[in-house]
Every structure is written in structure tokens, then in C-alpha cells.
NUDRENTI-330156 format. One record per atom (N, C-alpha, C, O, CB): residue number from 1; residue in three letters; chain; y negated, z, x negated. Coordinates in Angstrom, 2 decimals, m for minus. Glycine has a CB too. Layout:
% NUDRENTI-330156
R   num   residu   chaine     north        up      east
R   NUM      ala        A         Y         Z         X
...
***
This chain:
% NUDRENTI-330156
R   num   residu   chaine     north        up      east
R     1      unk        A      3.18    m18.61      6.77
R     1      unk        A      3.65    m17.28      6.43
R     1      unk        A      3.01    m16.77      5.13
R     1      unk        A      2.59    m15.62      5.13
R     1      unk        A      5.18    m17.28      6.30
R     2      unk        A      2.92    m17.42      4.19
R     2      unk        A      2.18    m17.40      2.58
R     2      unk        A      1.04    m16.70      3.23
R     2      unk        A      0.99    m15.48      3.11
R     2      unk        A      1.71    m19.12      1.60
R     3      unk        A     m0.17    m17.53      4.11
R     3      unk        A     m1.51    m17.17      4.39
R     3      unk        A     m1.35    m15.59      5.22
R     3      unk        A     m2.45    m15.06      5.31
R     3      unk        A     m2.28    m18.49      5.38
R     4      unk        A     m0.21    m14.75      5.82
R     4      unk        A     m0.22    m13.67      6.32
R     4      unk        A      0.00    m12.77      5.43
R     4      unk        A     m0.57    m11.68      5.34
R     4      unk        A      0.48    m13.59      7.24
R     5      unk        A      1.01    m13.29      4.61
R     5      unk        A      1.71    m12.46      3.80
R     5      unk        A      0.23    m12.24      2.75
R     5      unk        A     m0.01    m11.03      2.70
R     5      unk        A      3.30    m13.23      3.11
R     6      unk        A     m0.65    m12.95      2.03
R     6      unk        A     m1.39    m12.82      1.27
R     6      unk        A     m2.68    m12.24      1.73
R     6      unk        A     m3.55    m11.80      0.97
R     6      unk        A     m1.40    m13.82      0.73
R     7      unk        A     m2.79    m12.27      3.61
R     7      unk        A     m3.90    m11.20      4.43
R     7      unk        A     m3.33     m9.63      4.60
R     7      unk        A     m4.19     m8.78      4.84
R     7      unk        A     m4.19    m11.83      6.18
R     8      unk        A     m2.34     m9.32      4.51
R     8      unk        A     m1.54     m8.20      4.14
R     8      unk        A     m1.63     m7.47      3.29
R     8      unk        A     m1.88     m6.26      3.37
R     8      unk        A     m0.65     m8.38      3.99
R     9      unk        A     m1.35     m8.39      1.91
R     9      unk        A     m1.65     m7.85      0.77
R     9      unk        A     m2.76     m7.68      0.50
R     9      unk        A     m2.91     m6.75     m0.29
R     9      unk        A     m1.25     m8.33     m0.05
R    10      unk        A     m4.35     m8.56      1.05
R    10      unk        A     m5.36     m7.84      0.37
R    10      unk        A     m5.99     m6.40      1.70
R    10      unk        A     m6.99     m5.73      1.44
R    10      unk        A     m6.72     m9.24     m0.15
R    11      unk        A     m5.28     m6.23      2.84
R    11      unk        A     m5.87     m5.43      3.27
R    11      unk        A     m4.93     m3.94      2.77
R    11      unk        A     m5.50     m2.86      2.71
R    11      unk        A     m6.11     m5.84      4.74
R    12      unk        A     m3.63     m4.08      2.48
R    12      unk        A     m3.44     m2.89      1.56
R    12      unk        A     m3.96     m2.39      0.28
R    12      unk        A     m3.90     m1.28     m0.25
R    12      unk        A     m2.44     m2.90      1.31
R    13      unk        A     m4.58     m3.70     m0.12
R    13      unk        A     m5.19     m3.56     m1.48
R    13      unk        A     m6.62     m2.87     m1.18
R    13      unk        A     m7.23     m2.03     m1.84
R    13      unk        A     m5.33     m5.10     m2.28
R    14      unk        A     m6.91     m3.43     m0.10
R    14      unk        A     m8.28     m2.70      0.18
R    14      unk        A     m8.40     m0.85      0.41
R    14      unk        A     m9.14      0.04      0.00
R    14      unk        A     m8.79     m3.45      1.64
R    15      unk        A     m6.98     m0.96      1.47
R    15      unk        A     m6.69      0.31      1.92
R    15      unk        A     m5.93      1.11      0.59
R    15      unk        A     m5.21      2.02      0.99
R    15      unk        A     m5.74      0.18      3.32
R    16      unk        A     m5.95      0.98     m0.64
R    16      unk        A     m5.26      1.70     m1.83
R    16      unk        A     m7.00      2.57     m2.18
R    16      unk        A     m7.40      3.73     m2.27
R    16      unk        A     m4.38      0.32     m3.39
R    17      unk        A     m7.77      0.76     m2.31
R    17      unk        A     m9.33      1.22     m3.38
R    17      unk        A    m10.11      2.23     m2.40
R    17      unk        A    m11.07      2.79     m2.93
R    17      unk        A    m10.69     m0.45     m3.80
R    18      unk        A     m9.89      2.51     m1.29
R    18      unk        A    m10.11      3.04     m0.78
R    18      unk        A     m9.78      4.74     m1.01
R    18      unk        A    m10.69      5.50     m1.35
R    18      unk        A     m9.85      2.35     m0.04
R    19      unk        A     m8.29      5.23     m0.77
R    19      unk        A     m7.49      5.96     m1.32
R    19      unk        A     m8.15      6.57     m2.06
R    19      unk        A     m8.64      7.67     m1.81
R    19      unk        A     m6.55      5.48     m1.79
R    20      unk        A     m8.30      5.72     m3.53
R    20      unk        A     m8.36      6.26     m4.59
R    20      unk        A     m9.75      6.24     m4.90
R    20      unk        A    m10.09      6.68     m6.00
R    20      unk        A     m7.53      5.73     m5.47
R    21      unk        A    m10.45      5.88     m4.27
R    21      unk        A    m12.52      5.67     m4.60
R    21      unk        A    m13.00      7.33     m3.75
R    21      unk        A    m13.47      8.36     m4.25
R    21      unk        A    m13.65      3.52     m3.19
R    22      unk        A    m12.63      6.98     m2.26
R    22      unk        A    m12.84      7.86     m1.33
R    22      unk        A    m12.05      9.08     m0.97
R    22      unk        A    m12.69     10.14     m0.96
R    22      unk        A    m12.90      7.22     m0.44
R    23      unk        A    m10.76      9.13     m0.67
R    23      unk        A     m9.83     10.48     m0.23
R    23      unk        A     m9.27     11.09     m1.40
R    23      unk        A     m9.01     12.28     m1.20
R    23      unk        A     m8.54     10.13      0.77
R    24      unk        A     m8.98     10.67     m2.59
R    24      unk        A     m8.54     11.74     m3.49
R    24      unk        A     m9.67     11.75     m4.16
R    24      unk        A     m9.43     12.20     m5.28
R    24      unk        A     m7.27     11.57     m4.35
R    25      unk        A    m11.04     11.42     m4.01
R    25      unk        A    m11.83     12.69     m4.75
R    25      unk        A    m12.35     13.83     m3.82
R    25      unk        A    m12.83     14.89     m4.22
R    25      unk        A    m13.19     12.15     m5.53
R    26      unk        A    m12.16     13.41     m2.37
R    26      unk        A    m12.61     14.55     m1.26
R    26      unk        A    m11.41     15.58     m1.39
R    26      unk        A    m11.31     16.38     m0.46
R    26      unk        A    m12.75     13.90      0.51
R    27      unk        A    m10.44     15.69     m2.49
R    27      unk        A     m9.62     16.73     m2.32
R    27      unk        A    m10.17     17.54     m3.15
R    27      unk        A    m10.11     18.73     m2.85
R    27      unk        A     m8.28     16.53     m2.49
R    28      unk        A    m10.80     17.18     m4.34
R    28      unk        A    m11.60     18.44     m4.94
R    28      unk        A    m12.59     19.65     m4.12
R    28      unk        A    m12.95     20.78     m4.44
R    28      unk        A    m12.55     17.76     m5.89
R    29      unk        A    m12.82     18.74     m2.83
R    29      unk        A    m13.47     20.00     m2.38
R    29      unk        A    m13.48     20.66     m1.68
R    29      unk        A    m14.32     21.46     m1.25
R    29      unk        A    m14.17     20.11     m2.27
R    30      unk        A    m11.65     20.18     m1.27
R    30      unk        A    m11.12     21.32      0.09
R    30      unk        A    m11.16     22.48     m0.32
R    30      unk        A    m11.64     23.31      0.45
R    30      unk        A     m9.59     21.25      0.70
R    31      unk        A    m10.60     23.04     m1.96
R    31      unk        A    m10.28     24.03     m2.03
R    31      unk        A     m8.71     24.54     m2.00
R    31      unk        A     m7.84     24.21     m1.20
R    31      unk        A    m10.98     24.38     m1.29
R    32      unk        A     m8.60     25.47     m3.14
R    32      unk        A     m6.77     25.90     m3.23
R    32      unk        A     m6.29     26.45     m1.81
R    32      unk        A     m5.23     26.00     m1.36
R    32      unk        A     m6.37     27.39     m4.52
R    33      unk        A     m6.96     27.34     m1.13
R    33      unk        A     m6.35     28.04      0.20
R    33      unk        A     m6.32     27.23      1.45
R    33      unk        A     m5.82     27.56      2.52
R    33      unk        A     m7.15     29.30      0.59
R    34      unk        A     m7.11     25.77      1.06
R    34      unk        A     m6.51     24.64      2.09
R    34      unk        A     m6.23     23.20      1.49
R    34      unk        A     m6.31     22.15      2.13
R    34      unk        A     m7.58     24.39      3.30
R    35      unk        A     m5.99     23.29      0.56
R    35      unk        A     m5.51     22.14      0.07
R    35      unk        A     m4.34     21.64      0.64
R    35      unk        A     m4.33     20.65      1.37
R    35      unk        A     m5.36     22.24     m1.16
R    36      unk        A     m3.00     22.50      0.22
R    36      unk        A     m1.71     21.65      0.96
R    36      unk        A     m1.83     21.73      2.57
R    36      unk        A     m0.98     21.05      3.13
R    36      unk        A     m0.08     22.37      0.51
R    37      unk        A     m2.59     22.32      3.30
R    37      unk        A     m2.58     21.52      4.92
R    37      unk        A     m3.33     20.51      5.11
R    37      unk        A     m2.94     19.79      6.03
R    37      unk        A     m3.04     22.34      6.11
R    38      unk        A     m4.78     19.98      4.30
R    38      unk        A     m5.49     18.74      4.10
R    38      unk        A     m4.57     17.98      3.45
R    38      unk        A     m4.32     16.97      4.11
R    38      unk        A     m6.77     18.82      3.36
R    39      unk        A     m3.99     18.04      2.48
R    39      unk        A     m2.97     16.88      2.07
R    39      unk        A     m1.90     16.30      2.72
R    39      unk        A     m1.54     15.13      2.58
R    39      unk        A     m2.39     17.18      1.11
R    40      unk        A     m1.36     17.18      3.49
R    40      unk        A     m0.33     17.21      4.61
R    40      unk        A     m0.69     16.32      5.49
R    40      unk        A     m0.19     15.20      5.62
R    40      unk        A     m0.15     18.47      5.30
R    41      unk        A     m1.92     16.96      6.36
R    41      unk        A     m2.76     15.90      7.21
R    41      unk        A     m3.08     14.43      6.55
R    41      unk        A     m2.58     13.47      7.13
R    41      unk        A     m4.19     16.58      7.52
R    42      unk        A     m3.68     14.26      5.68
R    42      unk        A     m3.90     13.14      4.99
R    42      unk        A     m2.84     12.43      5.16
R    42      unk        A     m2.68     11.51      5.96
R    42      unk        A     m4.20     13.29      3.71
R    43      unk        A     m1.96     12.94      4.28
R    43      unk        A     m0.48     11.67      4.38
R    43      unk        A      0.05     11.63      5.71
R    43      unk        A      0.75     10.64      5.90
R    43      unk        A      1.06     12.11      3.37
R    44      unk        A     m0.10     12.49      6.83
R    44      unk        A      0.44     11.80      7.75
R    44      unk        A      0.10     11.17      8.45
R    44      unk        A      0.85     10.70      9.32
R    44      unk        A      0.88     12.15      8.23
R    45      unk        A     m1.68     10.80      8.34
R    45      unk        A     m2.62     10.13      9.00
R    45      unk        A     m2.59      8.74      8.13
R    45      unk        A     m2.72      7.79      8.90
R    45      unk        A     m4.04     10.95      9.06
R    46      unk        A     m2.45      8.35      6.80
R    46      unk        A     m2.71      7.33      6.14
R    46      unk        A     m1.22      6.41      5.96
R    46      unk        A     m1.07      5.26      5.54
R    46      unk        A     m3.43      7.85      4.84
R    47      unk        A     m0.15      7.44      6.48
R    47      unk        A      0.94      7.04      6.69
R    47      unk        A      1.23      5.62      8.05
R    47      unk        A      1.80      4.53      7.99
R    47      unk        A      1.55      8.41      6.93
R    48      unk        A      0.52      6.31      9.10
R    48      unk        A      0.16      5.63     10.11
R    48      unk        A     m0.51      3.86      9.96
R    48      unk        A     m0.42      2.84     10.63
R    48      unk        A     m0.79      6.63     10.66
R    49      unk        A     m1.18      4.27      8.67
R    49      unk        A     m1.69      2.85      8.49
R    49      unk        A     m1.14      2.10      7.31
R    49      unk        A     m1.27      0.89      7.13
R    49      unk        A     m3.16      2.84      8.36
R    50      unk        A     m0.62      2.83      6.62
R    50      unk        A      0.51      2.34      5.28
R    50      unk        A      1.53      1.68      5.67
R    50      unk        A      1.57      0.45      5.62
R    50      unk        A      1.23      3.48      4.47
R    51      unk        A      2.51      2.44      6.11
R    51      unk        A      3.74      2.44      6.36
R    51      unk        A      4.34      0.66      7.39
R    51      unk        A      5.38      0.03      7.23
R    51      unk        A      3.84      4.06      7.24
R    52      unk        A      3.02      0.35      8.45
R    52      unk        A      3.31     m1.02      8.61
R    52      unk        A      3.28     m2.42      8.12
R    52      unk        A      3.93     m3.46      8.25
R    52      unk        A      2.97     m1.12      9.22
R    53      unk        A      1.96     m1.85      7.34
R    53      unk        A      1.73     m2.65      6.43
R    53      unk        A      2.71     m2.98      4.78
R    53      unk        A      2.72     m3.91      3.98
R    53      unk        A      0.47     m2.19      6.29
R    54      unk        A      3.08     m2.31      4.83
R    54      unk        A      3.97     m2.20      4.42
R    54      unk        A      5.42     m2.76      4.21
R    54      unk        A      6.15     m3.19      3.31
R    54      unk        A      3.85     m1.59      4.68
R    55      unk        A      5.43     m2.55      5.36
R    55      unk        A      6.88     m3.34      6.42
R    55      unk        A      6.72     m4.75      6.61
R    55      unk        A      7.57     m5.60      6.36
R    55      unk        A      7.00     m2.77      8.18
R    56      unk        A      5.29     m4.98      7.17
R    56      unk        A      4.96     m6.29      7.17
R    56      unk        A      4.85     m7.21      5.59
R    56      unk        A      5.57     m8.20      5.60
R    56      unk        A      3.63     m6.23      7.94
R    57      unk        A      4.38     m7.10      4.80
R    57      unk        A      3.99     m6.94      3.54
R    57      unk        A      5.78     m7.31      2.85
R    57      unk        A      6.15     m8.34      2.29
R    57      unk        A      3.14     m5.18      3.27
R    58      unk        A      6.37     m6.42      3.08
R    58      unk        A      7.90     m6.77      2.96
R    58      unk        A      8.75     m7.64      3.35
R    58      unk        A      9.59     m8.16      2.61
R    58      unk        A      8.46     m6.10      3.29
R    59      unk        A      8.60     m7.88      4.50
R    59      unk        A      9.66     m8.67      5.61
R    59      unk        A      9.02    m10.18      5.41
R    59      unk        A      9.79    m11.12      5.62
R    59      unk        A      9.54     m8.02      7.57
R    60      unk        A      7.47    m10.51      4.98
R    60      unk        A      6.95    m11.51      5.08
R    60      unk        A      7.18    m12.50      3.43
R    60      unk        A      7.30    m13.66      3.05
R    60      unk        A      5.50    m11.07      5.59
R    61      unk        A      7.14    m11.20      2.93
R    61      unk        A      7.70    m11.49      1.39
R    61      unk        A      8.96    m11.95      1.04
R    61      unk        A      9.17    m12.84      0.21
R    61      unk        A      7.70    m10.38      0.65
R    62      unk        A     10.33    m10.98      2.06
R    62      unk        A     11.76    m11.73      2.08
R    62      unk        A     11.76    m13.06      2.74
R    62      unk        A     12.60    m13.92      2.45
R    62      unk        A     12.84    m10.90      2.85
R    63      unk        A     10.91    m13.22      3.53
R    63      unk        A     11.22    m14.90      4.26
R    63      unk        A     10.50    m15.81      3.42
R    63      unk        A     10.72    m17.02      3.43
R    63      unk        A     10.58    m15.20      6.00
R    64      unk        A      9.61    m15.26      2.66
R    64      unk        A      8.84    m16.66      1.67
R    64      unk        A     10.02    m16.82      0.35
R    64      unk        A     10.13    m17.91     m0.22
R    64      unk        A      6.80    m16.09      0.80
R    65      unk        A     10.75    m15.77     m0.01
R    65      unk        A     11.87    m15.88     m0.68
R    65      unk        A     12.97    m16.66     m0.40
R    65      unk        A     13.39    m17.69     m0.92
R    65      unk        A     12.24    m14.90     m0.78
R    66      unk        A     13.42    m15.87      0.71
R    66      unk        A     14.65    m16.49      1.25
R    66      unk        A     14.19    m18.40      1.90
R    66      unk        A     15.10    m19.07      2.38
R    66      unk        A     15.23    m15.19      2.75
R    67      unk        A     13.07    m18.87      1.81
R    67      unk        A     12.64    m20.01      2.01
R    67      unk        A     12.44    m20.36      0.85
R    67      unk        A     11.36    m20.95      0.84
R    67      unk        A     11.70    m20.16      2.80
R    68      unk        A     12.94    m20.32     m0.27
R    68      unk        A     12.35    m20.73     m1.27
R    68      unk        A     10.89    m20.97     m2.14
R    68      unk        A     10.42    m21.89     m2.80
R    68      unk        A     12.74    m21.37     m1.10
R    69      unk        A     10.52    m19.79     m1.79
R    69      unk        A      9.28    m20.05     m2.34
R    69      unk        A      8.89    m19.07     m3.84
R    69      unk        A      8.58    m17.88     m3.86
R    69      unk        A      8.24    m19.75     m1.08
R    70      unk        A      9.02    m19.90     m4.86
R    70      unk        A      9.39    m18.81     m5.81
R    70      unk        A      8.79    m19.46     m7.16
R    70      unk        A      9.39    m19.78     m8.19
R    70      unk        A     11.14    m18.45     m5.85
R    71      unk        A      7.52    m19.56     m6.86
R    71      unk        A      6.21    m20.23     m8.09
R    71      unk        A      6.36    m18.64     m8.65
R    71      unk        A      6.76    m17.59     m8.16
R    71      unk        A      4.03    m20.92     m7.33
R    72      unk        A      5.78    m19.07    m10.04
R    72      unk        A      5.51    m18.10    m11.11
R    72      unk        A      4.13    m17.30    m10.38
R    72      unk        A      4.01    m16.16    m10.83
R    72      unk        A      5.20    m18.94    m12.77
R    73      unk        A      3.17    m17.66     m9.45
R    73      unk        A      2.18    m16.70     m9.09
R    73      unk        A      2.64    m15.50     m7.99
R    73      unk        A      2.20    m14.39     m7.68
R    73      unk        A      1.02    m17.53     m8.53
R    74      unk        A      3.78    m16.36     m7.60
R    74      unk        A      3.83    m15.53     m6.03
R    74      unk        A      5.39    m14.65     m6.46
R    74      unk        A      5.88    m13.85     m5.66
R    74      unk        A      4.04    m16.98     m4.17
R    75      unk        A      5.92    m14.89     m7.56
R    75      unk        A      6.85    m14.06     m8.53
R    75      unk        A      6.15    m12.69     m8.53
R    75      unk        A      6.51    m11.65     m7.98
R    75      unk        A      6.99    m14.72    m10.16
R    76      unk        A      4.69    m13.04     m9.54
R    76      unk        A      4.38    m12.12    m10.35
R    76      unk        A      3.50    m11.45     m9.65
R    76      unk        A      2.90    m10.56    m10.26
R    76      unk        A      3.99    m12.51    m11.55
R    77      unk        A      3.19    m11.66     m8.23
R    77      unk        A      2.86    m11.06     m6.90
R    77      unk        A      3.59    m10.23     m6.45
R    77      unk        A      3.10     m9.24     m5.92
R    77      unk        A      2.77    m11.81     m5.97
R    78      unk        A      5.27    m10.43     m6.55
R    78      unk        A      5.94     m9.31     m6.11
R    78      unk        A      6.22     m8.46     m6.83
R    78      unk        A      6.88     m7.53     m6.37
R    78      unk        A      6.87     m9.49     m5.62
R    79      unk        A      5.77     m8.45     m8.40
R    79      unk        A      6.41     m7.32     m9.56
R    79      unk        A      5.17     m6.66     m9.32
R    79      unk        A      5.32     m5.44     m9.38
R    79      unk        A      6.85     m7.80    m11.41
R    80      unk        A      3.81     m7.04     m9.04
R    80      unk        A      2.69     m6.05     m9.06
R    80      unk        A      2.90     m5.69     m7.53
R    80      unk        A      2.01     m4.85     m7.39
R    80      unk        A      1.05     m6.67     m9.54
R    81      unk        A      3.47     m5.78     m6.36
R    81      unk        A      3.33     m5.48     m5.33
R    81      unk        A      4.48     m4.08     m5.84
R    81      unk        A      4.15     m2.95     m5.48
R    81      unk        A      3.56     m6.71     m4.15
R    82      unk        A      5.71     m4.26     m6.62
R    82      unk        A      6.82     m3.14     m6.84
R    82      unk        A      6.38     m1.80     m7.77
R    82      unk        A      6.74     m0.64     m7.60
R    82      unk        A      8.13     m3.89     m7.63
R    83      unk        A      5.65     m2.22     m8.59
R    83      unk        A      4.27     m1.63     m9.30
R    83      unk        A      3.77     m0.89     m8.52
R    83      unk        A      4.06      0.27     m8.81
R    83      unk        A      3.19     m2.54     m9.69
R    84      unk        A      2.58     m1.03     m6.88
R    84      unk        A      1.95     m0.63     m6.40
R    84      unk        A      2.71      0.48     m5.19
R    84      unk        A      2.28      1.51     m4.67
R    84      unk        A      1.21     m1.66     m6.21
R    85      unk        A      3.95     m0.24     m5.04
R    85      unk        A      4.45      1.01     m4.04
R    85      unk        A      5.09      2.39     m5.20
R    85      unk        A      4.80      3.58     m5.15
R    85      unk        A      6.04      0.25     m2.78
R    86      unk        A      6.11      1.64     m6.24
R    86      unk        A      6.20      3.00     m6.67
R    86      unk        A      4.95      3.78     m7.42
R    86      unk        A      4.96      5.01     m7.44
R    86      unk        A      7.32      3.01     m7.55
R    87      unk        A      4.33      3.36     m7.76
R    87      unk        A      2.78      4.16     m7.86
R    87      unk        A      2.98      5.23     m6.92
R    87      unk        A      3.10      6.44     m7.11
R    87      unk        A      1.28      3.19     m7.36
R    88      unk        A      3.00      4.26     m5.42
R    88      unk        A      1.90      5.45     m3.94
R    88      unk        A      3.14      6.13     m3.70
R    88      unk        A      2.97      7.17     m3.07
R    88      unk        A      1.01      4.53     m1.92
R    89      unk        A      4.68      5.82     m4.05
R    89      unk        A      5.50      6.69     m3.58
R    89      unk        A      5.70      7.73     m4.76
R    89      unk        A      6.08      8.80     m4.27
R    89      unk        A      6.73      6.00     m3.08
R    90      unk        A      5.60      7.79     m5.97
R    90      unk        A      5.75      8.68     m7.05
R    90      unk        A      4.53      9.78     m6.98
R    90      unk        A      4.45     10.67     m7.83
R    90      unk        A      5.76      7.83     m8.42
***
């Protein structure tokens, strides 16, 4: 479960540098009179690929807990994982 839970985390990690390398600088050049329907679209398309990962990412994290698994790396794995969602949700 460790080895899923930690293929999870680096493909959201991938899918953030992504985010932030590639789609929010292509918003500079929608333009003000289409910006909020490209952003709209955006989040509900990147939602699609967030949102499970996500879930998974979570649920895989409560069972390595609730199994006791609770080293100082895989601690300080979940304070930067709480870090990274309220980031993308703020």
C-alpha cells in the first residue's frame, strides 16, 4: 500500500508542475472577455483528473495510518500533502 500510495503522490505532484509550468501561464493569453469561461472549462476538465487522485491519495494514506505506519518521513509526507491541497483549494 506505501508503494501506491507514494505512485499517487508523485503523479499528482507531476500533475500540480504541470498546472503551474503549463496552464496558468496559458491564462495570460486568453484574454479578459474570455477568461472566466477558459477557467471554468479548465477546472472542470483538471477536476476530472484531480479529484481521484486525490481520493486515492487519501484513502491510501488513512489505511497506512490506521495500520500503523507513522515514521517521521511518511508524517511529514502528510503535512506537505495538507499544504498542497489547501494551496489548490484556496
Amino acid at each position: 500500500m506505501l508503494q501506491l500510495h507514494t505512485y499517487i503522490t508523485w503523479a499528482l505532484m507531476g500533475l500540480i508542475w504541470h498546472v503551474q509550468l503549463v496552464q496558468y501561464p496559458l491564462l495570460l493569453e486568453v484574454g479578459k472577455e474570455s477568461f472566466a469561461r477558459y477557467h471554468f472549462g479548465h477546472c472542470v476538465r483538471i477536476s476530472v483528473l484531480v479529484l481521484p487522485l486525490i481520493l486515492l491519495e487519501v484513502l491510501t494514506a488513512a489505511w497506512l495510518v490506521w495500520n500503523g505506519r507513522l515514521d517521521s518521513l511518511f508524517l511529514a509526507s502528510l503535512v506537505l500533502m495538507g499544504v498542497a491541497w489547501f494551496s489548490t483549494f484556496v
